[in-house]
N, C-alpha and C positions, 0 to 999 in steps of 0.2 A: 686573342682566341679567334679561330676563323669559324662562322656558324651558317650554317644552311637556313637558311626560312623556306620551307614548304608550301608554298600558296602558287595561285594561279596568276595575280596580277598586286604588281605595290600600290594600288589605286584602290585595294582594301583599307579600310581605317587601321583595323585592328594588325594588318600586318603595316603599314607604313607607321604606326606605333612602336610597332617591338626594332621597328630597323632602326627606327629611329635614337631610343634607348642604348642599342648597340654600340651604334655610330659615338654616340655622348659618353659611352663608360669606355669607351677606345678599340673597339673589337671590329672585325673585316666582319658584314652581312650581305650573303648573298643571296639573293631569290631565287629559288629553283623550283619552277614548275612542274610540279610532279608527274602532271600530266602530259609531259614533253620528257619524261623519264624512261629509260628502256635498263632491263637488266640482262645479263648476259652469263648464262651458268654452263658449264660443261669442262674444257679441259683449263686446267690451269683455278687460280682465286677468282670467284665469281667478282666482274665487274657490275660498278652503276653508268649511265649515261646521258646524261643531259644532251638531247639530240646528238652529236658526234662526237662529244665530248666527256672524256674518261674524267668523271668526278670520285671516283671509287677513296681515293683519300685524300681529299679537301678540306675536309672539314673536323672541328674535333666534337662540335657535335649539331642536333638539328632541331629545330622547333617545327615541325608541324602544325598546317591548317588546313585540313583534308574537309574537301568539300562531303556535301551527302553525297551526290552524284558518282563521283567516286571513289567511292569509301573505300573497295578491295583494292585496287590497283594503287591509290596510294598507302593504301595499309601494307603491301606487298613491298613497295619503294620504302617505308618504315623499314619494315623488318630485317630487306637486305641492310641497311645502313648500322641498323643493332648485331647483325651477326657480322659485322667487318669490325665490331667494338667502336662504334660511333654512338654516344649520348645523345638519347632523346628525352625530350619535355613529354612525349607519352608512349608509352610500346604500344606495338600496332596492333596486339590485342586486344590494349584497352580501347584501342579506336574503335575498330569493329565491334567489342562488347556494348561499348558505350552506344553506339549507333542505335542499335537493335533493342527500343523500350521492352520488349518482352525478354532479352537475355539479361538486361540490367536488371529488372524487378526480381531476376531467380534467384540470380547471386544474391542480391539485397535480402531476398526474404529467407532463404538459406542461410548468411551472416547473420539475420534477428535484424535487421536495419527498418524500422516501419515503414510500409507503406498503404497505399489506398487498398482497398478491397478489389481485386481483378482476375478479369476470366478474357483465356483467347480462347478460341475454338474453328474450324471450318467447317461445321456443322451446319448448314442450311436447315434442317431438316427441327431442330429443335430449339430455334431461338428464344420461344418466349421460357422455356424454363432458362435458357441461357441467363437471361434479363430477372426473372424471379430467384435465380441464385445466388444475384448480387444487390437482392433487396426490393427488385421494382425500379419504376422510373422514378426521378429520372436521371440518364447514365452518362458518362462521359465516353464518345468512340473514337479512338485514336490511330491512325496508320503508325505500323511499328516501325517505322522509319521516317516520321516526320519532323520537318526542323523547322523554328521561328514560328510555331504555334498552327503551321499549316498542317492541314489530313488531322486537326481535333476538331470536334462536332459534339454539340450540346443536344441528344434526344431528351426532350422534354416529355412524353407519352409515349404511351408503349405501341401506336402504332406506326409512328414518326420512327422508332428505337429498331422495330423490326423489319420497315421499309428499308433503313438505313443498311442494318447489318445485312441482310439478306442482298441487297444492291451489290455490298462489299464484296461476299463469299462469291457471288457468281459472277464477279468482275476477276476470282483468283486473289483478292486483294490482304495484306497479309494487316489485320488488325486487333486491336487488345479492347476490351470495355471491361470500363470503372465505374465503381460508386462515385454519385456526384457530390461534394463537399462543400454543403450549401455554405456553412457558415465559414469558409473561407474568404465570402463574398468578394469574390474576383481577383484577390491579389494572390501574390506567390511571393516567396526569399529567395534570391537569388547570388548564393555565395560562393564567391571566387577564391580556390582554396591553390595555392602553388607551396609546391614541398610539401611540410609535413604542417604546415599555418593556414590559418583566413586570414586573407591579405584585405577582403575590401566586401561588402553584401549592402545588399540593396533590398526594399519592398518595393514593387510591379504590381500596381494595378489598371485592372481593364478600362477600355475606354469604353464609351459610352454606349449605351446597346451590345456589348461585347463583354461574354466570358473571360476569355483569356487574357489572362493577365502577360503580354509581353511585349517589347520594345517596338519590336516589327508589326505589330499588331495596332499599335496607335494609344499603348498605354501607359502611363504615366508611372516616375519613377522618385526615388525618395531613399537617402541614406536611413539604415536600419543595423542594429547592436542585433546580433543572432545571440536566441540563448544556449546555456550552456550545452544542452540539449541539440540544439540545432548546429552546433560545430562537432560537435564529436558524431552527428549522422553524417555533415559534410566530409569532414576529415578523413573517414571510415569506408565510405562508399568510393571517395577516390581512390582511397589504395587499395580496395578490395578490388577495383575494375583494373587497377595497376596502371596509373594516371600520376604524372606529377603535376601538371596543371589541370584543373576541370570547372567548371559552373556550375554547381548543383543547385539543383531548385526542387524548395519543399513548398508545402501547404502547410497551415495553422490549421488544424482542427480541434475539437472539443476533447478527442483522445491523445492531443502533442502534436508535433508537426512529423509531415510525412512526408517519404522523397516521393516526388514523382518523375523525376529525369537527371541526368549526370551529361554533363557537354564536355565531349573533348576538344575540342576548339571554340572555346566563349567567345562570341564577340568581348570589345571593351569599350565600346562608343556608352554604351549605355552606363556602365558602371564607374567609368572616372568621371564621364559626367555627374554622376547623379552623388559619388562621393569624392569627389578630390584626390582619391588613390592612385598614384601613378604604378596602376598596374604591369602595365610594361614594361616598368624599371623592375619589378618583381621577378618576373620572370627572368629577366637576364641575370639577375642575381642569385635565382636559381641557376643558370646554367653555369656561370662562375663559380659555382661549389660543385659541381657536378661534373662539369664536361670533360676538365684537365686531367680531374682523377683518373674515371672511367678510361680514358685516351689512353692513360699510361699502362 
């Protein structure tokens, strides 16, 4: 099978991983920088273009790793590749839904998938009821487009909470605030779900002086059995966002665990370490079920 890898450079882990896996179960992987992609619509079958180079059918199918940075334009480079009938590891809706914490919490809470208690708004003008709607402090504020734990922010008091938000709104800045989930105390699940399985989950806890419980963040990592509970939110949430690969990370709380993010492109540095699953080989083994069909 010939497959595309979507990423910017093979000197990622996570993608010199999957080529690697490729390469071992016999298949041609190519790197194609999405962001050196041009597409081409008008007379005749819309083409793809790897700088000069007619990729339009290459491949039978593609695994994307679409940076945040440029989430539309390679969600764009997706899409065309899905409407020529080329397999992907995520439709590039789900990309862009996943990206966007405030589009993924609607769906979720529309499907009944729990989550934290959360409020966006652009409202200047009324923050501290904002802040008393979702209980008082103290709250979690998040950029709706942050990755690897950056643009979250622990307000501890409500004048810290309202300097914060208000800072946001008149920076234009687009963010969501949550109830903060003490007794989560600092860690998160982190479960890597490919197809319609959990292939591999981890618990993620904070590192010292620090909330966040993530890999990038300097926090510590530990294989974890999800309960029944917590695979059927993982399972659900990816197909809901329309994802064959994803990272969802919940919180433990006192009412069951909650989602609070879906990743379409999970790192996997963290997770084969932390449990011995050779994630990588998962995937391609998803797309071995997948691509040839699709193709035909």
């Amino acid at each position: 099978m010939d497959i595309g890898l979507l990423s910017v450079s093979m000197n990622v882990y996570s993608t010199k991983r999957i080529a690697e896996e490729a390469k071992k179960l016999g298949h041609y992987i190519e790197l194609i920088d999405h962001t050196k992609c041009s597409v081409k619509l008008g007379s005749g079958k819309p083409q793809i273009y790897l700088r000069d180079e007619n990729i339009t059918n290459e491949f039978h199918a593609i695994i994307p790793r679409i940076g945040a940075k440029v989430t539309r334009h390679g969600a764009a480079i997706v899409k065309q590749f899905e409407m020529n009938g080329v397999f992907s590891t995520a439709r590039s809706l789900g990309i862009t839904r996943a990206r966007n914490k405030v589009r993924t919490l609607q769906i979720m809470a529309r499907k009944g998938i729990p989550i934290p208690e959360t409020l966006f708004s652009i409202n200047p003008d009324n923050i501290e009821a904002q802040i008393k709607i979702l209980g008082g402090t103290p709250v979690i504020i998040k950029l709706q487009e942050g990755t690897q734990g950056l643009g979250v922010i622990l307000a501890e008091t409500e004048k810290s909470a309202k300097s914060i938000i208000d800072t946001f709104y008149k920076m234009d800045t687009s963010i969501l605030i949550q109830r903060y989930i003490e007794e989560a105390n600092g860690e998160d699940i982190r479960i890597i779900v490919v197809g319609n399985k959990v292939v591999a989950s981890m618990k993620r806890s904070s590192a010292l002086g620090d909330f966040r419980a993530n890999v990038h963040r300097g926090g510590e990592t530990v294989a974890v059995k999800p309960s029944a509970k917590e695979q059927y939110i993982a399972l659900n949430a990816t197909k809901f966002l329309g994802l064959g690969v994803a990272g969802v990370d919940l919180l433990r709380s006192n009412k069951g665990p909650l989602l609070i993010e879906v990743n379409a492109s999970p790192g996997l540095k963290g997770i084969e370490a932390a449990t011995g699953v050779n994630v990588a080989k998962e995937i391609i083994k998803y797309v071995e079920q997948n691509g040839r069909r699709r193709r035909k």
